[in-house]
C-alpha positions as CSV (number, residue, x, y, z in Angstrom):
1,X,72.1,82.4,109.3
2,X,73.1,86.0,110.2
3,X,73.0,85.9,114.4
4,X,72.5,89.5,116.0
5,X,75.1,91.2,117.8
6,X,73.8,92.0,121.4
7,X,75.5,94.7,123.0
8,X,77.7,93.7,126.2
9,X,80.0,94.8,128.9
10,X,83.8,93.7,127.9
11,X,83.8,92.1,131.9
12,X,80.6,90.3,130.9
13,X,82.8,88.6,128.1
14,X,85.5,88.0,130.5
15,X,83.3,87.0,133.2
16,X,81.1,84.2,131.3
17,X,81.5,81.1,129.4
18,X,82.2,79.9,125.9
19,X,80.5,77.2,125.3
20,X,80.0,75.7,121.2
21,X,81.0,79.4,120.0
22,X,78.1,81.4,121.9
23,X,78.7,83.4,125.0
24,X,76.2,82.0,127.7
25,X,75.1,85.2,129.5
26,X,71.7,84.5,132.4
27,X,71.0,80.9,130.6
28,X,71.2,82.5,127.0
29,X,73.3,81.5,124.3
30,X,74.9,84.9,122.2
31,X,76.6,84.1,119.0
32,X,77.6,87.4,117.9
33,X,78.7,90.3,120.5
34,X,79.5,93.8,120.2
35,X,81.6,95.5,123.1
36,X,83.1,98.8,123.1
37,X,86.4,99.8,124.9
38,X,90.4,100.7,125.0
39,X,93.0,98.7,123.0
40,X,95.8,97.8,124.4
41,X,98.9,95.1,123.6
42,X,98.2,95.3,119.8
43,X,99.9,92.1,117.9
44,X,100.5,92.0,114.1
45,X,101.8,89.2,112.6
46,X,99.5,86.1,110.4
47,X,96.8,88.1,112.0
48,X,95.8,91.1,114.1
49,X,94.9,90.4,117.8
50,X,94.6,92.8,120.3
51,X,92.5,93.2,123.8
52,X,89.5,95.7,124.4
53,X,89.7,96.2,128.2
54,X,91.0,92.7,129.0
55,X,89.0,90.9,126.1
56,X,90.7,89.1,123.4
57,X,89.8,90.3,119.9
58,X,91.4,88.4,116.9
59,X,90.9,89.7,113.1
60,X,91.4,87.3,110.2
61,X,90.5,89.5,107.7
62,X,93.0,90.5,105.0
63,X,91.7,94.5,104.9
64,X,93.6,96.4,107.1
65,X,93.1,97.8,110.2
66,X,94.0,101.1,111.6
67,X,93.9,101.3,115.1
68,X,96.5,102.2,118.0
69,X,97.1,101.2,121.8
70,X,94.2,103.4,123.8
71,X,92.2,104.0,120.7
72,X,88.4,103.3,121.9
73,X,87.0,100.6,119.5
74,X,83.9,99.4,118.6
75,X,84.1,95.4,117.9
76,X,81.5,93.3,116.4
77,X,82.0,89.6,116.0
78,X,81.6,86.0,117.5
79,X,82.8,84.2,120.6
80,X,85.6,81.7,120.2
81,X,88.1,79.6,121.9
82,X,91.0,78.4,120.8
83,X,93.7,75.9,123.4
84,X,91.0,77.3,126.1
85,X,91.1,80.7,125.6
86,X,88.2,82.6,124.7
87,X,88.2,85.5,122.2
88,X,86.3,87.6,119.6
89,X,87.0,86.8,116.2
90,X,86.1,90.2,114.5
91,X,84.0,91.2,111.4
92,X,83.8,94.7,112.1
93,X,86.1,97.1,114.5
94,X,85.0,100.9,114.6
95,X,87.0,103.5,115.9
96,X,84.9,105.6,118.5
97,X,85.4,108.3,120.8
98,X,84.7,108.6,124.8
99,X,81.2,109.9,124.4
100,X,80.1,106.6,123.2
101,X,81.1,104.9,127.1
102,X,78.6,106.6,128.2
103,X,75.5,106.3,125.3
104,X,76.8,102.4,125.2
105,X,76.2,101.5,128.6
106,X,72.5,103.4,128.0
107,X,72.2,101.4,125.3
108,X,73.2,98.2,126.9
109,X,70.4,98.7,129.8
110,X,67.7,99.4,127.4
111,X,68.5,96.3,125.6
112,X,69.3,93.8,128.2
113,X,65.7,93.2,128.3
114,X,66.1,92.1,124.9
115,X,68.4,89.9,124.8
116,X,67.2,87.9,127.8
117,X,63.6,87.3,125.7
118,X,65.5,87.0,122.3
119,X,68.6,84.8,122.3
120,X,68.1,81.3,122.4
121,X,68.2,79.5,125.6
122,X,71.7,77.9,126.6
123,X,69.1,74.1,127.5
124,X,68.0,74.3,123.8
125,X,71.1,72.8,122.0
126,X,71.5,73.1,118.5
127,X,68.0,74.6,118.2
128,X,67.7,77.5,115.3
129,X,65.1,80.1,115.5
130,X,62.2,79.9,113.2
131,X,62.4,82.2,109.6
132,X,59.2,83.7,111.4
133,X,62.0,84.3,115.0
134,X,64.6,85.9,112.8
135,X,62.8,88.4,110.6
136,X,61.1,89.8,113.7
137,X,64.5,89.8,115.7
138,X,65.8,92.1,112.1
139,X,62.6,94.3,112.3
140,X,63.4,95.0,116.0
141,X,67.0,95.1,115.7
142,X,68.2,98.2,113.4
143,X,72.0,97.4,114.5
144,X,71.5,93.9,112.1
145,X,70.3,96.3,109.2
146,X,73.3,98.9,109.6
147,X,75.9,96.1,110.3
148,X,74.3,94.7,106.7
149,X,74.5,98.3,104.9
150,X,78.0,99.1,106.6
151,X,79.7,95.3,105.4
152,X,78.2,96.1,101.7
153,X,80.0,99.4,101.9
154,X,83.2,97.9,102.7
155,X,83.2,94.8,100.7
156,X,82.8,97.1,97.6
157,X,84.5,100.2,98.8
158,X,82.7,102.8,97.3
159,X,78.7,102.4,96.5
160,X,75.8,104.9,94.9
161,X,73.0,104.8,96.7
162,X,70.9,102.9,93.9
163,X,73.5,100.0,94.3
164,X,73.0,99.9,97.5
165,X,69.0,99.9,97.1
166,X,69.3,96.9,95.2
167,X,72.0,95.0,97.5
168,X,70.1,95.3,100.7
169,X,66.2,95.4,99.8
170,X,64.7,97.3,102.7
171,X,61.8,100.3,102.2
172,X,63.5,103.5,100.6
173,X,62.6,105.7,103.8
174,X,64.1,103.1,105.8
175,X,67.0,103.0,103.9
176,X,67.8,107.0,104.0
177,X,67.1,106.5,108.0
178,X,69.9,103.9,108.1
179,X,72.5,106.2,106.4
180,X,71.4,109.0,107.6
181,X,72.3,107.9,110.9
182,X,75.4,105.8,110.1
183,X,76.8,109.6,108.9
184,X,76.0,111.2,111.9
185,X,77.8,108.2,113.6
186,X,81.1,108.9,111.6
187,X,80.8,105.1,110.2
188,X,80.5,106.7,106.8
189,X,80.5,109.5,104.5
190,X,79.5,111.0,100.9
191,X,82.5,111.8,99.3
192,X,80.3,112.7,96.3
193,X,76.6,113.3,96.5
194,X,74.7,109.6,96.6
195,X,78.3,107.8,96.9
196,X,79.2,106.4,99.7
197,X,82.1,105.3,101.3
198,X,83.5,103.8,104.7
199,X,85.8,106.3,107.0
């Protein structure tokens, strides 16, 4: 099961527990975050950690990653510990700029609202949502749909747009939203007309 990614503050990382790989923020279990920040003390060796103002990110994947100390990231992935340190194991880091501080914490306080009805209640242990729970969290949340489209991208490196259409099943319109919007974000581009590619 593919958890969504709420959207939090890196101090809200720092400042909460991890507790059976889920970040309990106001009673609710989060599985999979997304912060945004600087980078700083950058570590290569077996794997790639590195800390987004204060948080621990480690990345276990073998494709590289291009990032430098005070680059502003974007990091999506799931709460961990590990000898009782808490950290983000990555799936996806995103370089960004410093406009996106400010649209981030915008977005953070128009979903907050979300992810207190949504996520699963920190009492319920090992309780999965419902099929009928999870495709109406996707409907709602467009992040789960681009986070799908962008790993597709990058786990075949280069992808026409009727590939695509068949690899991710969503309404054409929809679909053409989705990239649209994932161009204008700088998370892609068309190196050729109806080819895509990550930056």
């Amino acid at each position: 099961m593919r958890y969504v990614a709420y959207k939090i503050y890196p101090e809200e990382f720092l400042n909460n527990e991890v507790v059976d790989n889920a970040l309990i923020i106001e009673g609710r279990k989060v599985r999979r975050v997304r912060i945004l920040g600087k980078v700083e003390n950058i570590n290569v060796g077996n794997i790639i950690s590195f800390y987004v103002d204060g948080v621990n990110v480690r990345y276990f994947e073998e494709k590289p990653v291009y990032i430098e100390e005070g680059d502003i990231v974007d990091v999506i992935g799931r709460p961990r510990t590990y000898d009782g340190e808490k950290y983000i194991m990555a799936e996806i880091i995103r370089k960004r700029d410093e406009r996106w501080i400010k649209l981030r914490d915008l977005e953070i306080k128009k979903t907050r609202k979300y992810l207190l009805e949504r996520a699963e209640l920190y009492e319920e242990e090992n309780e999965e949502m419902s099929l009928e729970e999870e495709v109406y969290t996707e409907i709602l949340n467009s992040d789960v749909i681009k986070d799908k489209i962008l790993a597709i991208i990058e786990n075949v490196g280069e992808i026409t747009y009727e590939e695509l259409a068949e690899k991710i099943n969503i309404p054409e319109e929809d679909l053409e939203k989705y990239l649209s919007e994932l161009k204008e974000s700088g998370d892609i581009f068309e190196p050729r007309p109806g080819v895509y590619k990550v930056l």
